[in-house]
C-alpha positions as CSV (number, residue, x, y, z in Angstrom):
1,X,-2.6,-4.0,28.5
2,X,-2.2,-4.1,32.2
3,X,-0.9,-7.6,32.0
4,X,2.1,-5.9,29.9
5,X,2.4,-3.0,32.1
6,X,2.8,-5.0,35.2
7,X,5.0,-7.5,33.7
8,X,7.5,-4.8,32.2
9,X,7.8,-3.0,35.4
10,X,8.2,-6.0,37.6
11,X,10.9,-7.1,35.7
12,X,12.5,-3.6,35.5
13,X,11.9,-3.6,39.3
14,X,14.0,-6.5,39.9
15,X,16.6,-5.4,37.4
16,X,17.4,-2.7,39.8
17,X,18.3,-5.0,42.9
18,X,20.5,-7.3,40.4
19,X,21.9,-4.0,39.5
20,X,22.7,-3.3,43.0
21,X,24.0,-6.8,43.8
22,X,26.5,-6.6,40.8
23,X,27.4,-3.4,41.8
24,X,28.5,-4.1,45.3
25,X,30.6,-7.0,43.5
26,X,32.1,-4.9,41.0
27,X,33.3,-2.0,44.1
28,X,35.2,-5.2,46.0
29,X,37.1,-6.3,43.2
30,X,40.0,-5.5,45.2
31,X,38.7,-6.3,48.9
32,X,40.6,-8.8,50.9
33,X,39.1,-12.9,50.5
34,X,35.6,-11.4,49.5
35,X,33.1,-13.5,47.8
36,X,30.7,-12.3,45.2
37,X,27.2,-12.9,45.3
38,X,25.2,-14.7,42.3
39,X,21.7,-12.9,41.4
40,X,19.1,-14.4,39.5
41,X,15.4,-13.6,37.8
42,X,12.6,-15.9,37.6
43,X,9.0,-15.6,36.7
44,X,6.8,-16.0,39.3
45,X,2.7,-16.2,39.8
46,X,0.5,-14.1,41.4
47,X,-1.5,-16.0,43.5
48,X,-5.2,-14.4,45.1
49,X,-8.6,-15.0,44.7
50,X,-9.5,-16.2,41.6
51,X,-7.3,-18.0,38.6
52,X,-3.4,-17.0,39.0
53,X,-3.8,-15.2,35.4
54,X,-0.3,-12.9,36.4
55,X,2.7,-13.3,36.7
56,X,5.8,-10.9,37.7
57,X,9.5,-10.6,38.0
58,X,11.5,-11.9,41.0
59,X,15.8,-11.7,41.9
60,X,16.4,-13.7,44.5
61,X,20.6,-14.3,45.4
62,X,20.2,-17.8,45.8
63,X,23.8,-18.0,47.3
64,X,27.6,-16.9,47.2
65,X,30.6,-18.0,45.3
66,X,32.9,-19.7,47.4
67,X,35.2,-19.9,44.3
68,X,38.7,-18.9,45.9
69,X,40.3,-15.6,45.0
70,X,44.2,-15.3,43.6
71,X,46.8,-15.6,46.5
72,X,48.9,-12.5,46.4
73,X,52.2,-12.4,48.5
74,X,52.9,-9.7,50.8
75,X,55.6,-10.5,53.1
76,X,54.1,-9.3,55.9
77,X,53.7,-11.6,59.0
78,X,50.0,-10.9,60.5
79,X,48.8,-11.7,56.6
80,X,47.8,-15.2,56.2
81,X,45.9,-16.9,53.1
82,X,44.1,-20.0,53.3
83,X,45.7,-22.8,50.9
84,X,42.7,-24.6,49.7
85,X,39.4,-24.9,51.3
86,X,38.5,-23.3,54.7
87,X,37.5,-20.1,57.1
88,X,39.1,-18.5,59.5
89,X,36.4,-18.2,62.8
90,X,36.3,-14.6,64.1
91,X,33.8,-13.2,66.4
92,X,31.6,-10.8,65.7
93,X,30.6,-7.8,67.9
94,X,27.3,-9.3,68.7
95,X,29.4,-12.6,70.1
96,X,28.1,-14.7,67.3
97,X,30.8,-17.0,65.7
98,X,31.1,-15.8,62.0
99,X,33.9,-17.0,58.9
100,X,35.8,-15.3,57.0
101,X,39.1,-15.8,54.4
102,X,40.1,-12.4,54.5
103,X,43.8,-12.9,56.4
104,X,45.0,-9.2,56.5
105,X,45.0,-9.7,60.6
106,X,46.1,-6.8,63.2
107,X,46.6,-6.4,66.7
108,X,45.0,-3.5,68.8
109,X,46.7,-1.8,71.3
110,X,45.0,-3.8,74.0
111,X,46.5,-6.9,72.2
112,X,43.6,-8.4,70.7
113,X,43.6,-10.1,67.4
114,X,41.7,-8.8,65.0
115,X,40.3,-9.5,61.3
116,X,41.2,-6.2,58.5
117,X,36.9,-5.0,59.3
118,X,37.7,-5.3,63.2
119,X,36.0,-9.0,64.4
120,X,38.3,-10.7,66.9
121,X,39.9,-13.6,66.1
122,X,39.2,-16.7,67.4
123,X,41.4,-19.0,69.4
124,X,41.1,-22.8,71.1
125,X,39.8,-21.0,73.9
126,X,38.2,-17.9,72.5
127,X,39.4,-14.6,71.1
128,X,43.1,-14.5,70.5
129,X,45.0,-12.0,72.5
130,X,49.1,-11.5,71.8
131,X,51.2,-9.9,74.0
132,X,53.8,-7.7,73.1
133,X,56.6,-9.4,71.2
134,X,59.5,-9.1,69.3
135,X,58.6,-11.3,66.6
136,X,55.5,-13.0,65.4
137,X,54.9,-16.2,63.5
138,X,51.6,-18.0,62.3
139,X,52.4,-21.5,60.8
140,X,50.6,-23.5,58.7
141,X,48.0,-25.2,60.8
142,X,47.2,-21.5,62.8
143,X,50.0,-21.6,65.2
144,X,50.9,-18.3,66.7
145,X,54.4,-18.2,68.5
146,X,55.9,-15.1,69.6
147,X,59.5,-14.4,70.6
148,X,58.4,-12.3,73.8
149,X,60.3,-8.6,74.2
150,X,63.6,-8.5,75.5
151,X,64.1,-12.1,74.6
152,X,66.5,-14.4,73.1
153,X,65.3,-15.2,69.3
154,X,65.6,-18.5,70.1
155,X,63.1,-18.1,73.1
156,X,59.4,-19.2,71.1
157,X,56.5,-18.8,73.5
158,X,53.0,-20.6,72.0
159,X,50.4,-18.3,72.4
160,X,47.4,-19.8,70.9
161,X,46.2,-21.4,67.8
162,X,43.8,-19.6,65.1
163,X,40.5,-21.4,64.6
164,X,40.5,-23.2,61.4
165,X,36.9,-24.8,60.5
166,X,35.3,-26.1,57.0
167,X,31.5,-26.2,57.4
168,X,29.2,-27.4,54.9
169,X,28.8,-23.9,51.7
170,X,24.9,-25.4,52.4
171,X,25.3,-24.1,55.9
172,X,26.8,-21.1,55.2
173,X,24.9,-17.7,54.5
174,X,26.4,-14.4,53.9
175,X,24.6,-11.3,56.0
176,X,24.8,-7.6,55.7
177,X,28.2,-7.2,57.8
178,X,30.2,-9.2,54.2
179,X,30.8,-12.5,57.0
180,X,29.7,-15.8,56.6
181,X,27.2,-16.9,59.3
182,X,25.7,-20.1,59.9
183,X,22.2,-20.4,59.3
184,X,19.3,-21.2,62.2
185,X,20.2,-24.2,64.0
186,X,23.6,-25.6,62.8
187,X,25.9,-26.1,65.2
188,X,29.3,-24.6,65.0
189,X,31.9,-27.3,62.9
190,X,34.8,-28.5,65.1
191,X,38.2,-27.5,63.9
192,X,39.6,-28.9,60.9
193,X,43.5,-30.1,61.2
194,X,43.7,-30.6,57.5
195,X,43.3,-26.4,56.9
196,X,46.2,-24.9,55.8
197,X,47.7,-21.3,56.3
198,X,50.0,-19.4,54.3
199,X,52.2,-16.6,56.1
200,X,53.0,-13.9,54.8
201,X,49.8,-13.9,51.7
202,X,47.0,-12.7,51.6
203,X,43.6,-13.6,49.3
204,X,42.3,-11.5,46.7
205,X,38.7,-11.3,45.8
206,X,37.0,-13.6,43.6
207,X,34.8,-11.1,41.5
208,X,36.3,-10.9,38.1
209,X,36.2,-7.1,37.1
210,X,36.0,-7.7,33.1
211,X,32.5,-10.2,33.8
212,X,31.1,-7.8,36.4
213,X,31.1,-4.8,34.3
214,X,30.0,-7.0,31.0
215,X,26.5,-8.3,33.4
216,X,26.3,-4.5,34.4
217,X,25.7,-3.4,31.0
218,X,23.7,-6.2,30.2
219,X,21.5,-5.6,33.1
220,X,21.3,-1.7,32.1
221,X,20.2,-3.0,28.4
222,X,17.7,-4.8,30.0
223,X,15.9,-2.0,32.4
224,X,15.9,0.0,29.2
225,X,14.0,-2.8,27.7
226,X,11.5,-2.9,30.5
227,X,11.1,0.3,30.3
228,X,10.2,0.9,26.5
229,X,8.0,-1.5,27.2
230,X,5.9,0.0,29.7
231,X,6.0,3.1,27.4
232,X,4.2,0.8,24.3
233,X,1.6,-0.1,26.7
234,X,1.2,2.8,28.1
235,X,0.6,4.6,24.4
236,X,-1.5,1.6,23.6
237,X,-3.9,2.1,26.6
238,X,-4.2,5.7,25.5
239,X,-4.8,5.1,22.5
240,X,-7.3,2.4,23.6
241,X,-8.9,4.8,26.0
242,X,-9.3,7.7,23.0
243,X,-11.3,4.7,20.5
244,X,-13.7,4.4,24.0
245,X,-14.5,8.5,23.9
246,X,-14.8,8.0,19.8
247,X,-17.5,5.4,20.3
């Protein structure tokens, strides 16, 4: 009986935590270039002195969707959207050199550029500070240029370039803060000339709504499951226990 018991509540352990992960994808449906997260179950032994007799549940989130969300057009100039593959480097408040697709950009009042969650951008030379302008354009390959204020339209100054890199997915894990970070001991990737940027756009997330909420009542169906079964073996021990007194 106990081998049922431990089995069923394992498993309705783990449900919860995949619950959780679909839930966190299913409340950014409609967040800025996020990127879901895949869960999983598998069955895994026990292992301890003796014969490995048990086995229990595991989840594990054995990576992210790097599936590109829709491209929506906005019109405004500090939103860009990568076309294709690609991150844009930003810097996180720790220093660490993190990636992200999320292109809804602003500029603090100390000029600094800065990603929608508040990580600087990053630059050729580091994070990207604008000074005040008129007008402000990002091309395609991450070019900022600024009319400067008081200026002529036709005056462009260049003020830096947006750092546009395409590591390996396989080096790539996501962390608490929703950025990609590089795992231990990869160095940074160099930047990549053949990343484009779309002014004016921004891109969507890639969690579809309709399949999130369909795996969220599956995985409800399922606790409910594990749970009916722990009930069964429960009664059955009782019973089993009540024979014991008989005899």
């Amino acid at each position: 009986m106990d081998r049922s018991l431990y089995i069923a509540m394992s498993g309705a352990k783990q449900t919860m935590l995949a619950q959780t992960s679909n839930a966190n994808n299913l409340a950014n449906t409609q967040t800025t270039g996020f990127k879901s997260d895949f869960e999983q179950f598998r069955s895994m032994p026990v292992f301890g002195p003796g014969q490995p007799t048990r086995v229990y549940a595991m989840t594990e989130r054995p990576g992210t969707d790097f599936t590109p969300g829709p491209i929506q057009t906005t019109g405004r100039n500090l939103d860009v959207a990568i076309n294709g593959e690609g991150w844009i480097a930003a810097q996180s408040p720790d220093g660490q050199e993190t990636y992200t697709r999320a292109g809804n950009l602003h500029i603090t009042p100390e000029g600094f550029l800065q990603t929608g969650t508040g990580e600087a951008v990053l630059g050729e030379d580091g994070p990207i500070t604008i000074p005040s302008a008129d007008k402000i354009d990002i091309g395609s390959d991450g070019t900022i240029t600024i009319v400067p204020v008081g200026e002529n339209a036709t005056t462009l100054l260049v003020v830096d370039r947006i750092r546009l890199v395409k590591p390996d997915s396989k080096d790539l894990e996501k962390q608490n803060d929703g950025l990609l970070h590089l795992k231990e001991g990869v160095k940074p990737p160099v930047v990549d000339a053949n990343i484009s940027l779309l002014q004016g756009a921004l891109e969507g997330s890639n969690v579809g709504a309709v399949g999130a909420m369909v795996e969220m009542i599956e995985l409800s169906k399922n606790y409910e499951l594990q749970v009916k079964v722990m009930k069964a073996a429960d009664e059955k021990s009782g019973a089993a226990a009540k024979l014991m007194q008989m005899a």
